[in-house]
C-alpha positions as CSV (number, residue, x, y, z in Angstrom):
1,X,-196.4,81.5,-69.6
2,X,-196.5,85.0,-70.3
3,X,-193.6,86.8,-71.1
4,X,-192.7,90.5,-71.8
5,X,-193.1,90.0,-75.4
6,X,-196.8,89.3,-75.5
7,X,-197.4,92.0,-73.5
8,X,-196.1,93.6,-76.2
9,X,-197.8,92.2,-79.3
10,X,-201.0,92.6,-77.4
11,X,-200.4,96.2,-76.9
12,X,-199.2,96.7,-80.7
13,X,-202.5,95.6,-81.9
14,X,-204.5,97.8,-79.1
15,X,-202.3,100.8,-80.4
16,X,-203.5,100.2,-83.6
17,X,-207.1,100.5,-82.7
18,X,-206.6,103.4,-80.7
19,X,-204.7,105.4,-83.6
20,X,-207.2,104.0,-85.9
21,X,-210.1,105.2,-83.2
22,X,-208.3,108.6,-82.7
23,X,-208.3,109.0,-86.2
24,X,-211.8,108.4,-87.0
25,X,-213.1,109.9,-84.1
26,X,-211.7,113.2,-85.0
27,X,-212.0,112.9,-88.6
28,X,-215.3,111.6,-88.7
29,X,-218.7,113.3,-88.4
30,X,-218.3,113.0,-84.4
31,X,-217.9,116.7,-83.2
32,X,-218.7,117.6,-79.8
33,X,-218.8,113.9,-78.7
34,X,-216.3,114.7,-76.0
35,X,-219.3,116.6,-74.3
36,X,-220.7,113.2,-73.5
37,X,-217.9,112.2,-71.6
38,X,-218.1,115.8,-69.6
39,X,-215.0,116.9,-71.4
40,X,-214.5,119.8,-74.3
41,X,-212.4,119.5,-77.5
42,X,-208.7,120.4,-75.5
43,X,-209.6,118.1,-72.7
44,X,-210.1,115.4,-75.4
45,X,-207.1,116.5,-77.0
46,X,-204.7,116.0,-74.1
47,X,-206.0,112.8,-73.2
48,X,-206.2,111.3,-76.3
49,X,-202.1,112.1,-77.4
50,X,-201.3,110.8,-73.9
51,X,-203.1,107.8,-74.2
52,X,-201.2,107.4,-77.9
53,X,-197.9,108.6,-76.3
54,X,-198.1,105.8,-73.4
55,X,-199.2,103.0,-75.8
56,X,-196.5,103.8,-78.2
57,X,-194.1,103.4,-75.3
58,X,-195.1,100.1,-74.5
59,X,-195.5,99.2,-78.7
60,X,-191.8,100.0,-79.2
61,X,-189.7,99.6,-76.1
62,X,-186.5,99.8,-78.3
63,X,-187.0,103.3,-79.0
64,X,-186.4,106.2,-77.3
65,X,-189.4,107.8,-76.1
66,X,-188.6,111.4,-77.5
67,X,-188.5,109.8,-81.1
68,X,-191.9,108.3,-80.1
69,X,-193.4,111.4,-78.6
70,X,-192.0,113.0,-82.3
71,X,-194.1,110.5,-84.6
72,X,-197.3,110.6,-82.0
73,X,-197.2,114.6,-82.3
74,X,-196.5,114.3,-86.4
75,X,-199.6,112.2,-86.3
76,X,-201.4,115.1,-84.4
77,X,-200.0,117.6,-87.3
78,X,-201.6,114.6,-89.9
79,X,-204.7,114.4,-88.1
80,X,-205.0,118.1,-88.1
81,X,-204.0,118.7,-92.2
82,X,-206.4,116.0,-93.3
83,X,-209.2,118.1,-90.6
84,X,-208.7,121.0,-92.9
85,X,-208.8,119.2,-96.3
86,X,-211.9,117.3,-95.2
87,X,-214.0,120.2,-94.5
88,X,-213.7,120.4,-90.5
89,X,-211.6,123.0,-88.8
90,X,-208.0,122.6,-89.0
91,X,-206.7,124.1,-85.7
92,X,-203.1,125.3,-84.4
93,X,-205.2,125.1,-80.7
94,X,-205.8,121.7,-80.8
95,X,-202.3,120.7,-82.0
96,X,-201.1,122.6,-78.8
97,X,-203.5,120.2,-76.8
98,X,-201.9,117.5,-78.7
99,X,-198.5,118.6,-77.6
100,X,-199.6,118.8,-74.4
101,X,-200.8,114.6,-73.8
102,X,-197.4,114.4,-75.3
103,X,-195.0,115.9,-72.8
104,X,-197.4,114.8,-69.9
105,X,-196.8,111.1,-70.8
106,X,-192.9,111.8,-71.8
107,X,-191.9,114.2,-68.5
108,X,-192.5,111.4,-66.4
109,X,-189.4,109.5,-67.8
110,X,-187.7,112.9,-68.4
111,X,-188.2,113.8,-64.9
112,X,-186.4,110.4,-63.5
113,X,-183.5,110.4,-66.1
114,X,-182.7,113.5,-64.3
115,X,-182.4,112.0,-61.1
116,X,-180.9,109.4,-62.4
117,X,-177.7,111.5,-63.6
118,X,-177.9,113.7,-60.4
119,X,-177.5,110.4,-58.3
120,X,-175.0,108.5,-60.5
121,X,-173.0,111.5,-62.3
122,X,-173.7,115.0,-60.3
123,X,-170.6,116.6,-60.7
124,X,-170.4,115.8,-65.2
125,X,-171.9,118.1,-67.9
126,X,-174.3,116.9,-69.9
127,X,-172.2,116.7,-72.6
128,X,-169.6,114.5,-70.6
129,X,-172.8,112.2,-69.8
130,X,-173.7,112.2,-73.6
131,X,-170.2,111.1,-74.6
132,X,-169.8,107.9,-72.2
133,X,-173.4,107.2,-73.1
134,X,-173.2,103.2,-74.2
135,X,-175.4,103.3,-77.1
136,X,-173.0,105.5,-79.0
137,X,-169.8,103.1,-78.1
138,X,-172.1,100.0,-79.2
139,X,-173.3,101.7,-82.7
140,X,-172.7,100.7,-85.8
141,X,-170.5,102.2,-88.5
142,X,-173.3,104.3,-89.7
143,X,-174.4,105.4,-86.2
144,X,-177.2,103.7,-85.4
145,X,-177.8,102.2,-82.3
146,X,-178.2,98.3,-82.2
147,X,-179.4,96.7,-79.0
148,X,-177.1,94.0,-77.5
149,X,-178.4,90.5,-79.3
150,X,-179.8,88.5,-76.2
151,X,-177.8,85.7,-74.8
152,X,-179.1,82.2,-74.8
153,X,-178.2,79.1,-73.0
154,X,-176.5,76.8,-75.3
155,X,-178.8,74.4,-77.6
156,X,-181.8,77.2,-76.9
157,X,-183.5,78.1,-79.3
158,X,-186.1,81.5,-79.6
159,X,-189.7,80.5,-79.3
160,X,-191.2,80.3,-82.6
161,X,-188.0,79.5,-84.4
C-alpha cells in the first residue's frame, strides 16, 4: 500500500539528484547545453529553481514554503559564488533568473492563501490573522512550531517501529 510518506522518501532522494544535477550541470564544463534543449542560460535558470522549489515542497511538507523558497534561492547565491571561484562567470543576472523559478513555484500557494483569508476572514487585518494563527498558540516555549503528534488507534503501532 502506498502511503503519503513514500511519496515522500521517493521524492527526497529525486531532490537529491536534481540539486546534485543542478549543481554539476552548472558548475561543470557544460556551458551552453541549454541550447540543446532550445532554451538560453535565463530560460534554464528559471526552470531549473522551479523545478528545485516544487521538489523541495514535496521533500519537506512540514515547512513553510517561503523558508523553502529561502534555502533553494541561498543555493542559487552558492551555486553562483562557487561559479566565480571556479573560473566561470559568476552572474547577479542569473541569480535574478533563479529568483524568478522561485516565486513562480511559491505564488501559486501565495496566491490561494489569499483567497483563503478573503473567504474565511475578509473583514481582519493581517495582523489580526497572524495573531489567531494556530501554529503560534501550539509552539513551544522557545517558539518553534511543533506539528500536532498524530493520533493512533490504541495498540497501533507506526510502521517500522
Amino acid at each position: 500500500m502506498v502511503t503519503p510518506l513514500h511519496i515522500v522518501r521517493l521524492a527526497r532522494a529525486m531532490g537529491a539528484l536534481a540539486a546534485l544535477g543542478v549543481a554539476v550541470l552548472t558548475l561543470g564544463p557544460f556551458q551552453g547545453l541549454e541550447q540543446v534543449f532550445g532554451l538560453n542560460d535565463k530560460a534554464a535558470h528559471v526552470i531549473a529553481f522551479y523545478g528545485l522549489s516544487i521538489m523541495a515542497f514535496v521533500v519537506a511538507p512540514t515547512r513553510r514554503r517561503t523558508d523553502l523558497a529561502i534555502m533553494v534561492l541561498g543555493f542559487g547565491v552558492l551555486i553562483e559564488v562557487a561559479q566565480g571561484l571556479t573560473g566561470r562567470s559568476a552572474s547577479v543576472t542569473d541569480l535574478l533568473a533563479d529568483a524568478a523559478g522561485v516565486v513562480a513555484a511559491v505564488a501559486p500557494g501565495m496566491i490561494e492563501r489569499l483567497r483563503h483569508h478573503v473567504r474565511k476572514n475578509p473583514y481582519m487585518s493581517f495582523a489580526e490573522i497572524h495573531h489567531q494563527d494556530r501554529r503560534r498558540r501550539l509552539a513551544g516555549a522557545k517558539g518553534a512550531f511543533r506539528p500536532a503528534p498524530s493520533r493512533l488507534p490504541v495498540g497501533a503501532s507506526r510502521p517500522g517501529a
